[in-house]
N, C-alpha and C positions, 0 to 999 in steps of 0.2 A: 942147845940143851932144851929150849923152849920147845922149840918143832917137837922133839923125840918125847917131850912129855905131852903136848897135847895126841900126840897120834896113838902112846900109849892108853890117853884118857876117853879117847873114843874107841879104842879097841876095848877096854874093860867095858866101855860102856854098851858096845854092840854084840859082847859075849854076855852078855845080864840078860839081855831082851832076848838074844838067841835061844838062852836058856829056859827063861821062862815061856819062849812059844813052843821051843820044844819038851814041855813039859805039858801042857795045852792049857796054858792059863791064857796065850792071846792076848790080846787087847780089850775083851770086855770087861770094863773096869768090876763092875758089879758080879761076876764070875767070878772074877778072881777074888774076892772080896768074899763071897760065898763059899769057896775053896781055902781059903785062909782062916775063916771063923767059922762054920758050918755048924757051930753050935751058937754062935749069938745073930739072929736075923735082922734083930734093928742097927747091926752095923750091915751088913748089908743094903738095908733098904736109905742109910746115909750114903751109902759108897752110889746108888743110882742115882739118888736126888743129886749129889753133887758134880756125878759126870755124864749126868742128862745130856741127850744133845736135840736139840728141840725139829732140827732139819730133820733127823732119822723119824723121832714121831709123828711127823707130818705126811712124811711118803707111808708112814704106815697105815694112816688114817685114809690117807688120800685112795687107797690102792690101784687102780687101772683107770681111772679117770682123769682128767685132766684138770687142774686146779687155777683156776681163771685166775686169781689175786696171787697166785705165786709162781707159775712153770716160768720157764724161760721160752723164746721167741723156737726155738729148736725143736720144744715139746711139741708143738701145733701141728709137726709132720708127719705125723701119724694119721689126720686128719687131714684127704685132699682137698683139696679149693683155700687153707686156711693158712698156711704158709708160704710167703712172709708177710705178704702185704694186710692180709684181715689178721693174723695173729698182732702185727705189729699196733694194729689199730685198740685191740683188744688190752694189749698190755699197758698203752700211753693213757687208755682211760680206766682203767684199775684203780681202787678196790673198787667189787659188786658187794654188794648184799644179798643178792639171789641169782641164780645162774639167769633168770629172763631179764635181769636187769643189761646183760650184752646184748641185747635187741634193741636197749634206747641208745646205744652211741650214736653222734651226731653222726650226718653227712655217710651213714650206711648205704649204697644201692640196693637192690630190690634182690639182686641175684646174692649179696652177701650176707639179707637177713635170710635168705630162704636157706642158705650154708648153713648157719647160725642154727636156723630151727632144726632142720636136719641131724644137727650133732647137739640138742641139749641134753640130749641122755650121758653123752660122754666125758659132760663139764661138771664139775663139783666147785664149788666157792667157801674156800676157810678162810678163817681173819689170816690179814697179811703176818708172815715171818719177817724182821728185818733182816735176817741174813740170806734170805733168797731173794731179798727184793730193793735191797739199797743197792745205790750203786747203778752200772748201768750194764750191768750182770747181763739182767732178763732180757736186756733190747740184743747185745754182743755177749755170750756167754763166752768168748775167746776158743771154741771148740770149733776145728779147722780139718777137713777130712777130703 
């Protein structure tokens, strides 16, 4: 009896969400929220505050650059000469405060400051995120291809 009622409890439950995606509320909480009240905005602007999600504003800020204090070790391959070994370098001595500040890491060779210069157009430095950065995420992101 147990079994048949949780199975029913997830099928109600995945016919709600069904329904609502296909009605095209989706998942952004704040749409839906605006769709629901579209006459009162300060629930709206509560329903963002509270299901912010602080990673999506960051790649949004960031946009095509790479973000020294937060990408992971994977990011850097876009960029030849820098992965894995001088990304790795990069990430172990994180945060910067300024994208030239990646030219003082210790024990840099010559061929890997001139990489380094080469790509400071590409680098951007935001305060660290702790959910892109704890952990040991950025060194192994577990992404296997």
């Amino acid at each position: 009896m147990k079994t048949r009622l949780s199975l029913l409890t997830k099928f109600v439950i995945g016919l709600v969400l069904g329904v609502l995606v296909w009605l095209g509320l989706g998942f952004n909480q704040p749409a839906i929220a605006q769709r629901l009240w579209p006459n009162q905005p300060e629930l709206t602007n509560i329903a963002a505050q509270i299901w912010r999600n602080p990673v999506d504003e960051r790649l949004g800020k960031v946009s095509t650059k790479l973000d020294l204090n937060n990408a992971n070790v994977l990011a850097f391959r876009r960029y030849p000469g820098l992965y894995p070994t001088l990304a790795r370098k990069i990430i172990r001595n994180a945060p910067f405060d300024t994208v030239e500040d990646v030219l003082n890491i210790p024990g840099l060779s010559d061929r890997e400051i001139d990489l380094l210069k080469a790509n400071l157009d590409n680098f951007v430095v935001m305060p660290s995120e702790p959910a892109l950065t704890e952990g040991g995420d950025r060194i192994n992101p577990g992404i296997y291809k």
